[in-house]
KETOR-250116 format. One record per residue (C-alpha): residue number from 1; residue in three letters; x, z negated, y. Coordinates in nm, 2 decimals. Layout:
BEGIN
pado;fikol;u;w;v
NUM;Ala;X;Z;Y .
...
// end
This chain:
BEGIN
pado;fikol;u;w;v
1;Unk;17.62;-6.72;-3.02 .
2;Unk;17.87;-6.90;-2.85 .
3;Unk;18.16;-6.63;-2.76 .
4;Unk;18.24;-6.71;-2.42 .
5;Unk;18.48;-6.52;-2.16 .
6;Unk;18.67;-6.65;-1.83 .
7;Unk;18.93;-6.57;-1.59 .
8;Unk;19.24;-6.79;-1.44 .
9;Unk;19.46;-6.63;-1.25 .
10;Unk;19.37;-6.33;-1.33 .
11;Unk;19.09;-6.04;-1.19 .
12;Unk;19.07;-5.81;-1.52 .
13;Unk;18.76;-5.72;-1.52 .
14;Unk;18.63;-5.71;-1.89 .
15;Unk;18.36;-5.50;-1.98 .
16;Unk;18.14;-5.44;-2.30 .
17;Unk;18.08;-5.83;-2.30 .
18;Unk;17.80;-5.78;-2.54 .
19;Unk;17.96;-5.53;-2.75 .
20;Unk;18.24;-5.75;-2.77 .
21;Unk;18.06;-6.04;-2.86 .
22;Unk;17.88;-5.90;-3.15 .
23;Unk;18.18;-5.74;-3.25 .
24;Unk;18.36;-6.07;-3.28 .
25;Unk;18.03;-6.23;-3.47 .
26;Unk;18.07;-5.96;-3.72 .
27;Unk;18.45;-6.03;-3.80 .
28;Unk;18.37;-6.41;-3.83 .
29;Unk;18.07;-6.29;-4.06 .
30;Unk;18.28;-6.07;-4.28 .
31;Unk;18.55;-6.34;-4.34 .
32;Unk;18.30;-6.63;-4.40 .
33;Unk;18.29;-6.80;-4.07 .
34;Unk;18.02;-6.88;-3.81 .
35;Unk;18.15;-6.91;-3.45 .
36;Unk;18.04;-7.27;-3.31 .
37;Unk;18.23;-7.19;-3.02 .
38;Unk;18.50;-6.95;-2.92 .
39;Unk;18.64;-6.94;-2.57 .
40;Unk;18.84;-6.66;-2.44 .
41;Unk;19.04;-6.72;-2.11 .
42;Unk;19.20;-6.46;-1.95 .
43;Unk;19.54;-6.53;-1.74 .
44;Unk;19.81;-6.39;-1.58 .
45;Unk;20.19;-6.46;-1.77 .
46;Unk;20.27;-6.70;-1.52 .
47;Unk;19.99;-6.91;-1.58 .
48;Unk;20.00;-6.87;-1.99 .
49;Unk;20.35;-6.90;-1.94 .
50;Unk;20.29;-7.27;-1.84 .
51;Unk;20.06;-7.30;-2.11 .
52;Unk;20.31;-7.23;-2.35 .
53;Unk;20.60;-7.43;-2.22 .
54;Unk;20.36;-7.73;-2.16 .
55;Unk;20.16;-7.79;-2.52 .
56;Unk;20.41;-7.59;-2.69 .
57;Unk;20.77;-7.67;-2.57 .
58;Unk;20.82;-7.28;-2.57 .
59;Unk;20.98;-7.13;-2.25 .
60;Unk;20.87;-6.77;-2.38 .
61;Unk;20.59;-6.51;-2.23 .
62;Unk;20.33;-6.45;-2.49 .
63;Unk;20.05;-6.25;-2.57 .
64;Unk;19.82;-6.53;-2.67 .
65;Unk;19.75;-6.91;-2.75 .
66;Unk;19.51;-7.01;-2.97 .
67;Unk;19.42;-7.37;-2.99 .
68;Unk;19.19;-7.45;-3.26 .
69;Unk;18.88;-7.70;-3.21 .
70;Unk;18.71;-7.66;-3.51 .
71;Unk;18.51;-7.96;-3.66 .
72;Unk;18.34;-7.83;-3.99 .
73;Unk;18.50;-7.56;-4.29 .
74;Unk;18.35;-7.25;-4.21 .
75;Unk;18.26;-7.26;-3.86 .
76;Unk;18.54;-7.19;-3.60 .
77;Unk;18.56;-7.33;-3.22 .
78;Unk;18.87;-7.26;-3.00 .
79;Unk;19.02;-7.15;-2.65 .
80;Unk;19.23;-6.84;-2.67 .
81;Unk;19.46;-6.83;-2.37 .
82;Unk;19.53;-6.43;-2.34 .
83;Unk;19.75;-6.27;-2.09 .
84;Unk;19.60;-5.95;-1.92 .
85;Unk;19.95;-5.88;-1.81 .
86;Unk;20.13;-5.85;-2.17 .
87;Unk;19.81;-5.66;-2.27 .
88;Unk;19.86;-5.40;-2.04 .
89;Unk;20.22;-5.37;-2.05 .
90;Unk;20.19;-5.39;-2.42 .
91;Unk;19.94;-5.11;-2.42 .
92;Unk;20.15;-4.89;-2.25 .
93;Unk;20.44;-4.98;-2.46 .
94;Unk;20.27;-4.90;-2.82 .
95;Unk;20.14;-4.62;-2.64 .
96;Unk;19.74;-4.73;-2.70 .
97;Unk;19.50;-4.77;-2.45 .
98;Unk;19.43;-5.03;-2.25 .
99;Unk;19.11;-5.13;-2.46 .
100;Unk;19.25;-5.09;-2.78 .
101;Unk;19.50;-5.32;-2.74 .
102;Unk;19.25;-5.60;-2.60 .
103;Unk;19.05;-5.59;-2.85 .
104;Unk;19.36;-5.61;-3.09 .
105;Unk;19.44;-5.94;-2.94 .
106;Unk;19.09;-6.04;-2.90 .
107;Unk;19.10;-6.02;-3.25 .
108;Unk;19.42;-6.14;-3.33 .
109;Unk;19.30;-6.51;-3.16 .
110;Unk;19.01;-6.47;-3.35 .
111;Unk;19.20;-6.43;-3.70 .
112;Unk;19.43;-6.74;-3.62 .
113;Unk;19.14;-6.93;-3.63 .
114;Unk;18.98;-6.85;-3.92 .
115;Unk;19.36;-6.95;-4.09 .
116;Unk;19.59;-6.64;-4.03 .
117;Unk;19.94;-6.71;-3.95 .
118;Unk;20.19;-6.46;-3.82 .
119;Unk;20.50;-6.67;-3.87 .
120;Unk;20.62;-6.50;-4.19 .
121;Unk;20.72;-6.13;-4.23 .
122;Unk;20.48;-6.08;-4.49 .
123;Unk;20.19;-6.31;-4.33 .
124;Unk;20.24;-6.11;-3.95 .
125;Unk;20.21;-5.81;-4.21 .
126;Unk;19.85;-5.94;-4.37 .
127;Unk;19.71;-5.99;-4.02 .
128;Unk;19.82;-5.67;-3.86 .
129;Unk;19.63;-5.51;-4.15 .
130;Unk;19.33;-5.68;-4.09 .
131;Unk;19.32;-5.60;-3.69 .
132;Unk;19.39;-5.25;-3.77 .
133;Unk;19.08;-5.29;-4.01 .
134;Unk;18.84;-5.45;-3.77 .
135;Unk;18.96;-5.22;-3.50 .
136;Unk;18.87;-4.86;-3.69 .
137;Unk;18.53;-5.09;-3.75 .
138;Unk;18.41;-5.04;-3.37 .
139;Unk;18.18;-4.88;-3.28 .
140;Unk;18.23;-4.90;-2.91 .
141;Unk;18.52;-4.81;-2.64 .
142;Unk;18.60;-5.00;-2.35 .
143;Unk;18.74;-5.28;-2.20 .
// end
């Protein structure tokens, strides 16, 4: 399986590799996907930041970028740029815990690729119900 995870910029220190991995598999799995090759890099909001205001012409802090690589319908490849900064202050602001609101966005990349959109009220609505579906679906605690 190709689920990979790096830092730039930033130290967080992600556990559960494996757990997450499978996880992740799983998700792709139950939507119809295969993962060819999935790269998650963790940053700090300075360096997404750039990110974001360089391939996107957005001068915003962000969660996450997803950039999609995929070659072949039903198989996903991608780097997901995710900022360990926003997910901590984000956990503390919706009041979840640290974990819980990595794995959201772990997922949340994940989704994006497999077509998900959050652009639209009603399409931010359709993948919020899906990560709160995959996230009551773990079976495993931890960051």
């Amino acid at each position: 399986m190709a689920i990979h995870f790096f830092n730039e910029e930033s130290n967080y220190k992600l556990k559960l590799k494996r757990e997450l991995k499978q996880w992740i598999k799983a998700i792709a799995a139950e939507e119809g996907f295969k993962i060819a090759a999935l790269n998650y890099i963790l940053c700090t909001d300075e360096y997404l930041h750039q990110i974001n205001v360089t391939y996107l012409q957005h001068d915003t802090f962000t969660d996450i970028i997803t950039f999609d690589h995929s070659e072949k319908k039903g198989s996903i490849a991608g780097d997901i740029f995710l900022s360990t900064d926003r997910v901590i202050e984000n956990a503390q602001f919706f009041k979840v815990s640290e974990s819980e609101e990595m794995c959201r966005v772990l997922v949340h990349g994940a989704l994006h690729l497999m077509g998900y959109t959050d652009k639209s009220k009603a399409s931010k609505s359709t993948m919020t119900t899906k990560e709160n579906y995959y996230l009551a679906k773990r079976t495993f605690d931890g960051k």
